[in-house]
C-alpha positions in Angstrom: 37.4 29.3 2.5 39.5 26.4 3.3 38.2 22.6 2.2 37.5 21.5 5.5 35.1 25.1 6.5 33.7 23.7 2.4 32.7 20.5 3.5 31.1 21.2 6.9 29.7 23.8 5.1 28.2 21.4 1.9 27.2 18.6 4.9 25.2 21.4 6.8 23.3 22.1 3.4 22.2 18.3 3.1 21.1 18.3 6.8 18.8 21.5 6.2 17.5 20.1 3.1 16.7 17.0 5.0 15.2 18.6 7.7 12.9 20.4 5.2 12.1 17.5 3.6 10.8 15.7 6.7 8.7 18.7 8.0 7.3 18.9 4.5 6.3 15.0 4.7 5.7 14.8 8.6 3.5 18.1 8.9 0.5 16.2 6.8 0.3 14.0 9.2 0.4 15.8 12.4 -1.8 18.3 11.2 -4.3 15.3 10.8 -3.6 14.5 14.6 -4.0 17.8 15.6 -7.5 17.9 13.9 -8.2 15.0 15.4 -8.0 15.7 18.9 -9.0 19.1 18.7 -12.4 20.4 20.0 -15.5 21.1 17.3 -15.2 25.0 17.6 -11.4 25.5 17.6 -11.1 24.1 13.9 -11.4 27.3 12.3 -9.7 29.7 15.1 -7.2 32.2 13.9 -4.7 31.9 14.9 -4.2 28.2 14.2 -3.8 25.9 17.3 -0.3 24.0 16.4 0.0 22.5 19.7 -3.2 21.2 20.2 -1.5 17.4 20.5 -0.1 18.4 24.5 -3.6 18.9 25.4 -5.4 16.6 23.5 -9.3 16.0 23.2 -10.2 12.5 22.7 -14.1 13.2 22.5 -13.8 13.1 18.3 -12.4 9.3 18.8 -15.4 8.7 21.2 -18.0 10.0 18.7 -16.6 8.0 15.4 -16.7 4.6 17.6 -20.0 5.4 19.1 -21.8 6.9 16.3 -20.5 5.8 13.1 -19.7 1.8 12.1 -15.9 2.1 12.3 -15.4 -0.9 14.2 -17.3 -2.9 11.1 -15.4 -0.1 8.7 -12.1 -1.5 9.8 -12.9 -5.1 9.6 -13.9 -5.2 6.3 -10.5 -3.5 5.4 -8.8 -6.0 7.0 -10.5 -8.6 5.3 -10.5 -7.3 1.8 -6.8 -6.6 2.2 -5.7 -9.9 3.7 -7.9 -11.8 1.0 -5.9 -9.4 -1.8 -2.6 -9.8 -0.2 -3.1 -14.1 -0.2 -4.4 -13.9 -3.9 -2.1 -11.1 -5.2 1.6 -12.4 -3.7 1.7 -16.1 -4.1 0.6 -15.1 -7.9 3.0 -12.6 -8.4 5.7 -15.2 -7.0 4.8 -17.8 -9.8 4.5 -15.3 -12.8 7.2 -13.0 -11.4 9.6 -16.2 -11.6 8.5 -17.5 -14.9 9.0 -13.9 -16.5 12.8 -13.8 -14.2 13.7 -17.5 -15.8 12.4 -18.0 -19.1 14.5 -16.0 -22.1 11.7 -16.8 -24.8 10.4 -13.9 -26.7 6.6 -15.0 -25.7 7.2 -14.7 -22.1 8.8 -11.0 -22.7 5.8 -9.8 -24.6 3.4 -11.8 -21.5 5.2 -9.0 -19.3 5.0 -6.1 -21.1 1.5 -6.8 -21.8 0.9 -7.0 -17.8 3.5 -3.4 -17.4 0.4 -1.8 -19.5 -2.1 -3.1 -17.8 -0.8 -1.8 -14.4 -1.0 1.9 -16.2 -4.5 2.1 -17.1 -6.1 4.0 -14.2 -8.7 1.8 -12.0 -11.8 4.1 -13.4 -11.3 2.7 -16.5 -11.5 -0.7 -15.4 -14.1 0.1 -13.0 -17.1 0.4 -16.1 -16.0 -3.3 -17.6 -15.7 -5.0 -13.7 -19.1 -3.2 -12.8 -21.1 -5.2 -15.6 -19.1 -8.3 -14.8 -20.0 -8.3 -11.6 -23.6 -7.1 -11.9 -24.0 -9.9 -14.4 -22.5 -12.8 -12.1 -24.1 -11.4 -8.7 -21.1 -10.3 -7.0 -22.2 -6.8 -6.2 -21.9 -5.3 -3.1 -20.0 -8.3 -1.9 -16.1 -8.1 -0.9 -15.3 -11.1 -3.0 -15.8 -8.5 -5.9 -13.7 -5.6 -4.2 -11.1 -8.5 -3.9 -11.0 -9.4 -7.3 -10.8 -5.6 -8.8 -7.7 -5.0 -6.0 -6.1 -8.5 -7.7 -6.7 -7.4 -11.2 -4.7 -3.8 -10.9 -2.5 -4.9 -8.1 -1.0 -7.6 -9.9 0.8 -6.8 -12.3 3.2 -4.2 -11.2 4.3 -6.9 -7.9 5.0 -9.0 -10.9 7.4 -6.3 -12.2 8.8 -5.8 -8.9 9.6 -9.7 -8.0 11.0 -10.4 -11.8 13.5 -7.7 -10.5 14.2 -9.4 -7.2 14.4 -12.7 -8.8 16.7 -11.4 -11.8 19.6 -10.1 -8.7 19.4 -14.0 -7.5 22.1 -15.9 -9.7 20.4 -18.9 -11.3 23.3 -20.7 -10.5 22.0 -21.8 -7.3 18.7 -23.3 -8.6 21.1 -25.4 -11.0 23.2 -26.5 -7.9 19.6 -27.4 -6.6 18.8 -29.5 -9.4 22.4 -31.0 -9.5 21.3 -32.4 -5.8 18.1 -33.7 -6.7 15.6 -31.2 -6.1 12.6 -30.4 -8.2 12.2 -26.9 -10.2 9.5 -26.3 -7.3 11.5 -27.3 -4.8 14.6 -24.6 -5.7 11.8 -22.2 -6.2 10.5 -22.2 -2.3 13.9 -23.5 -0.7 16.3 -22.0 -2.6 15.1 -18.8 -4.0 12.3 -17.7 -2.0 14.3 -17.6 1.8 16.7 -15.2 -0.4 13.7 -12.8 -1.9 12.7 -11.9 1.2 13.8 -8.5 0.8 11.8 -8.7 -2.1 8.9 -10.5 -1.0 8.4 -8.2 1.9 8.4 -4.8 -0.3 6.1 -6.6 -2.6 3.8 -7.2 0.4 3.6 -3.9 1.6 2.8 -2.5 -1.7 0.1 -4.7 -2.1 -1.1 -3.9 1.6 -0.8 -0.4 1.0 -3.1 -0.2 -2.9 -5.7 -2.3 -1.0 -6.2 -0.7 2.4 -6.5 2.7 0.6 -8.2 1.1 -2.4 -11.7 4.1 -3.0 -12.8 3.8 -6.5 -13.3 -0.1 -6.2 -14.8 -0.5 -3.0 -16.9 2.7 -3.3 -18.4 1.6 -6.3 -18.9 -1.6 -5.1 -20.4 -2.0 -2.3 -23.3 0.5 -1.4 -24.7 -1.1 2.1 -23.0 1.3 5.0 -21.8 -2.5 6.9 -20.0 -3.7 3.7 -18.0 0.0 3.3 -14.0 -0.1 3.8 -12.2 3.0 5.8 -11.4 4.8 2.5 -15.4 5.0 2.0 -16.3 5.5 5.5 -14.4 8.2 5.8 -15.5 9.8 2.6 -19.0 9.8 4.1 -17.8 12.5 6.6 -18.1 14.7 3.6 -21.5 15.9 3.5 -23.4 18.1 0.7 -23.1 21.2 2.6 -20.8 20.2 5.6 -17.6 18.3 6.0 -17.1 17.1 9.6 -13.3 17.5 9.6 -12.7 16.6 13.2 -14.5 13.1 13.1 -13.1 12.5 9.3 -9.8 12.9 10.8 -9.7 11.3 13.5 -11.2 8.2 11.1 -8.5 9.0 9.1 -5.7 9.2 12.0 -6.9 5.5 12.9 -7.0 3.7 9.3 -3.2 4.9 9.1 -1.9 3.5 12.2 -2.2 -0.5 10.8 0.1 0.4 7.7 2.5 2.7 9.5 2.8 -0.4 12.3 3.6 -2.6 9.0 6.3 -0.1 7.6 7.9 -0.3 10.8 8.0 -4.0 11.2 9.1 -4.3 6.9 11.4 -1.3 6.5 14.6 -2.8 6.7 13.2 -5.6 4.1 11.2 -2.7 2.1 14.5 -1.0 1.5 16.4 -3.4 0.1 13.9 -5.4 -1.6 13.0 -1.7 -3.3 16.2 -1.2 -4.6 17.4 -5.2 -5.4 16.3 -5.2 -8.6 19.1 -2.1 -9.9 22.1 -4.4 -9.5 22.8 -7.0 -11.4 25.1 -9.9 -9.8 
């Protein structure tokens, strides 16, 4: 075999791996639509229906919006993850840029302290928040939901903006400086416009943790108007029946607002992912 009939031959290979790797990722999700706009009694036909999508049934949608309070359901999300992404970014930015400027042995152990805080799991912060919040009032409001998101959020978009900030040569704060400008005023028009990359990655992470957030909000909040998707859509699981078609049909809908976010990031998401592995 000649090393031309090798290489066509080792760039076929990739493309069939990559072609099995996006049917293994996409099928999850079109399987959901499928369910979705299927018909109650052809869920559990054999054979499976795969192309239920070219003949689609929209009367699952219908029910969730009429019957169910996913209109409410999907506020609330967007509320509790806009209030988490304005609390959780603009104080990652500030600790994210002490931890990237400051060389002083304190400030190193500050961050590893938050790096094991961001591996506990959220159930075990769940018991301590609970009493705090049952103490202070804040139950079954989203202030508290907001908080707990802040709490374990935090501290890994710290990590992630320390790296961003470290690939930003401190050079050009010091030119800053040089011309007059304050610490605070390199920070949001010097080094800031060049994070973006950064910021945005950061951002979606945060978006993503919160919109999906379950143990939190479904401990919580307990009133059926104050629930997020993630709990709405868990109520669709009943003791002795799961209503799979309106459940994922719910589920099809709380997707669409992050995957219209990844679209409008991903060229930011991608780089501001992998800024933080090469030094300049």
């Amino acid at each position: 075999m000649t090393q031309t009939q090798l290489r066509r031959l080792n760039n076929l290979l990739k493309y069939l791996l990559l072609l099995i790797a996006v049917v293994v990722l996409v099928f999850p999700m079109y399987w959901i639509l499928v369910t979705a706009v299927s018909p109650r009694g052809r869920l559990l036909a054999y054979p499976p229906s795969f192309l239920a999508v070219l003949h689609p049934r929209l009367e699952n949608f219908a029910r969730v919006f009429r019957e169910t309070a996913l209109v409410r359901w999907f506020l609330n999300s967007v509320k509790i993850t806009g209030l988490t992404i304005g609390v959780s970014i603009p104080t990652a930015i500030m600790a994210g840029y002490s931890l990237s400027r400051s060389f002083s042995r304190g400030i190193s152990m500050v961050g590893s302290f938050l790096l094991i805080a961001r591996m506990l799991p959220a159930a075990l912060l769940m018991i301590p928040l609970y009493i705090i919040f049952q103490r202070v009032g804040l139950l079954n409001k989203h202030i508290s939901v907001v908080i707990a998101n802040v709490s374990f959020i935090v501290p890994f978009t710290t990590w992630m903006l320390k790296g961003y900030f470290d690939s930003i040569p401190i050079s050009l704060e010091e030119a800053a400086l040089v011309d007059g400008a304050t610490l605070t005023q390199a920070l949001f028009k010097v080094v800031l416009p060049l994070a973006k990359p950064g910021l945005a990655a950061t951002t979606v992470y945060a978006a993503i943790l919160s919109w999906s957030d379950f143990v939190f909000a479904n401990t919580l909040l307990s009133r059926v108007d104050n629930w997020t998707l993630p709990v709405g859509i868990a109520s669709f699981q009943q003791q002795n029946l799961v209503v799979w078609n309106d459940m994922m049909a719910v589920s099809f809908l709380s997707i669409v607002p992050i995957m219209v976010l990844f679209t409008i990031l991903q060229k930011h998401l991608i780089s501001g992912l992998t800024a933080g592995a090469i030094k300049q």
